[in-house]
C-alpha positions in Angstrom: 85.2 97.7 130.6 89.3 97.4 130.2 89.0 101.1 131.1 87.2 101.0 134.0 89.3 98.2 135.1 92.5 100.5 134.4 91.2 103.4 136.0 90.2 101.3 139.3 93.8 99.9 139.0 95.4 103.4 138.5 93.9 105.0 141.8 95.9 101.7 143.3 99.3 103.0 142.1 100.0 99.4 140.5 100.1 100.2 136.7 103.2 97.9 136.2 103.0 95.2 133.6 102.0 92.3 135.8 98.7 93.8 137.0 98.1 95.1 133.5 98.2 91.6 132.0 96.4 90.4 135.0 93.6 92.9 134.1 93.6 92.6 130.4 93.2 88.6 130.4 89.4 89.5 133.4 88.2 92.3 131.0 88.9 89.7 128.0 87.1 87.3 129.9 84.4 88.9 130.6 84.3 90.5 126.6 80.9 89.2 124.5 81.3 90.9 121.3 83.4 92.6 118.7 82.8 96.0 120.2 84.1 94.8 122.9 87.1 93.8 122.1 87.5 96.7 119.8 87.8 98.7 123.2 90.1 96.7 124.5 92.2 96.7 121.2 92.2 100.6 121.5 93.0 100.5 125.5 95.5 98.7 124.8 96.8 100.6 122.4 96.8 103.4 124.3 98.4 101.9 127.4 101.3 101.0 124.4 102.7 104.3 124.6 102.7 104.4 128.6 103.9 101.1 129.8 106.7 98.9 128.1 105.3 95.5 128.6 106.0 92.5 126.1 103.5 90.9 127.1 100.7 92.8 127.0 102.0 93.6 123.9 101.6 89.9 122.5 98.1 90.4 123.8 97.4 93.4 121.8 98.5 91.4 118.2 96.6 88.6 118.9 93.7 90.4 119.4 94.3 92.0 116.3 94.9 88.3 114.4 91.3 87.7 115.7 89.8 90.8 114.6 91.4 89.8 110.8 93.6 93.1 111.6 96.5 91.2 109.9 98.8 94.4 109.3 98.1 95.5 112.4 99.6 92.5 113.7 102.4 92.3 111.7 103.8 95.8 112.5 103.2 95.1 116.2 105.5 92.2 115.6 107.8 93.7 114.3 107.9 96.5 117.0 108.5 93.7 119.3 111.5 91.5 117.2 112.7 95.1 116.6 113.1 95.8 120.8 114.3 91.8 121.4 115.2 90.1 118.2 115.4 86.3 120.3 111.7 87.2 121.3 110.7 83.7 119.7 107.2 83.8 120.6 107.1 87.2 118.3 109.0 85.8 115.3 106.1 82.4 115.7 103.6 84.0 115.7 104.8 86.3 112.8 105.7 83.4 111.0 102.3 81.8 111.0 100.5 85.0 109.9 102.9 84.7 106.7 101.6 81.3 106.4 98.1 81.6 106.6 98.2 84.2 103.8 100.8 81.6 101.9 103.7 83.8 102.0 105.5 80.9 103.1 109.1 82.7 101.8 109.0 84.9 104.8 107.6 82.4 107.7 110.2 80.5 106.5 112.6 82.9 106.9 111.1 84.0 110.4 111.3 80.1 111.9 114.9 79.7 110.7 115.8 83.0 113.1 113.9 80.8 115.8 116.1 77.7 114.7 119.1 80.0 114.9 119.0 81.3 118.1 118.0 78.0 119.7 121.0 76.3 118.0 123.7 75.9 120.3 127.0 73.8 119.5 125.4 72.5 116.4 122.0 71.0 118.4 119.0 72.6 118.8 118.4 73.9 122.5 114.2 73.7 123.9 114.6 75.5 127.6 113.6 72.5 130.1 110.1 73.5 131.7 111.3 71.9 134.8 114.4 74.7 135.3 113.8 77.0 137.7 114.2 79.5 135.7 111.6 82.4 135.1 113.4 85.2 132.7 112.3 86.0 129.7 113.7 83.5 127.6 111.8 81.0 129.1 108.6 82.9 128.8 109.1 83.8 124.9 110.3 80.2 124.2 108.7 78.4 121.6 109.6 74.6 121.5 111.5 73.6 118.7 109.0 70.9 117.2 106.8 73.2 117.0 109.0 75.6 114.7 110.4 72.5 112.6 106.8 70.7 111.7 105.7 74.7 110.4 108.7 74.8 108.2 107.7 70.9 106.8 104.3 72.6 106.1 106.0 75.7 104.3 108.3 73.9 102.4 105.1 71.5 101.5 103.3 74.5 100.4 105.7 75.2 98.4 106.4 72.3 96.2 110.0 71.8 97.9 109.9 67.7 98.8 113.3 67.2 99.8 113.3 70.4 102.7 109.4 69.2 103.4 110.3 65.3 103.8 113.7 66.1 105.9 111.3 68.2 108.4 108.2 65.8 108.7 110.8 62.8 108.8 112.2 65.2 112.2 108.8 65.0 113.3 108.2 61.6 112.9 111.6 61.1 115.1 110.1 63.5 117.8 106.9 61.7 117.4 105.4 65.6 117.3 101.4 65.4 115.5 102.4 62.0 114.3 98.4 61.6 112.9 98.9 64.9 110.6 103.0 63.9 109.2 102.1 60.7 108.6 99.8 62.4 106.4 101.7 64.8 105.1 104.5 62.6 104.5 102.6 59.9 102.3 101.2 62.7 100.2 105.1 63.3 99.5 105.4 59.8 99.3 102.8 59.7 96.7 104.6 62.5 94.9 107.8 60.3 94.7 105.8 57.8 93.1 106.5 55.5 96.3 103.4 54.3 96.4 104.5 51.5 99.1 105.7 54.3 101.3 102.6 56.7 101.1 100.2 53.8 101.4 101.9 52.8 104.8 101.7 56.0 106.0 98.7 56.9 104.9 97.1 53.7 107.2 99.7 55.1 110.1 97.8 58.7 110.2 94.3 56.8 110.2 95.0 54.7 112.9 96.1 57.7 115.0 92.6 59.1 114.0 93.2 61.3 110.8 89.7 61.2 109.4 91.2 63.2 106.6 93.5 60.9 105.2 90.7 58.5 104.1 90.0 60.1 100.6 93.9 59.5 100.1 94.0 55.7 100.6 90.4 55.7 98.7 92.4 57.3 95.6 95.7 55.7 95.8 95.9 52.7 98.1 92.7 50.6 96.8 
């Protein structure tokens, strides 16, 4: 499929990134089963060694994240934060596959890099998606909400309530997934023995449709 695709593209002459990202995302498109994008996977693995490309190289680990080919991910991460060590969208995305297997130490210590290179004069930079601007930065940008409300979930995970309840609270102030924080945040609440405070937010998350919090305010609040 992908190799077909490659060949066709090759007789062209226009191997360059672009056009290989371009034909990655049809032959994705047009993919039905595992097999399928098992060939793909080893394409692109091959076209790895031939091409530099970022991008398609972002394609290549989360392919592998979808194929549960975690370590495999996490090296081509790596590979990538190892050529650009701002490449944001690389230390994300590494971050989250940290917390989904609760190694919340290191995708904390991959979001703070985020928080540190978009930290500029002591305030936390987002690049505008209205600049005119289409370098790299703004392509590998990850917005800064994002980054903070993953760090009030690792620091949740683990226990911390003062680092988890300073990050929601940022949420709440950004008004980022205000349904899940709200959430989140009267759980902490709860902790604190506030029970006030977590009731409160606890009706807040299920009037901005949290279906989950229910059980909560069945335990605590009635």
């Amino acid at each position: 499929m992908l190799v077909a695709m490659l060949s066709c593209n090759r007789k062209r002459n226009d191997l360059n990134c672009a056009n290989l990202v371009k034909v990655t995302h049809q032959s994705l498109e047009s993919s039905r089963t595992l097999s399928d994008t098992l060939e793909i996977i080893k394409t692109l693995e091959e076209k790895s060694s031939e091409v530099n490309c970022t991008d398609l190289d972002l394609i290549r680990a989360e392919l592998y994240v979808q194929c549960s080919m975690d370590e495999k991910a996490k090296k081509c991460y790596h590979e990538m934060i190892n050529i650009d060590s701002s490449n944001q969208k690389a230390l994300f995305n590494l971050s989250l596959l940290f917390y989904y297997n609760n190694n919340y130490d290191s995708s904390i210590f991959f979001l703070n890099k985020i928080i540190k290179y978009k930290t500029q004069n002591g305030f936390i930079i987002d690049i505008n998606d209205n600049v005119n601007e289409l370098s790299k930065i703004k392509n590998y940008d990850v917005q800064s909400n994002k980054v903070i409300y993953y760090l009030a979930l690792n620091y949740y995970s683990l226990g911390n309530v003062k680092q988890s309840l300073y990050y929601f609270n940022h949420c709440i102030q950004s008004e980022y997934k205000l349904k899940d924080v709200f959430m989140y945040r009267g759980l902490i609440y709860n902790k604190m023995n506030q029970s006030s405070k977590s009731c409160d937010d606890f009706y807040k998350a299920r009037l901005l449709g949290n279906n989950e919090v229910e059980e909560y305010i069945k335990e605590y609040c009635n």
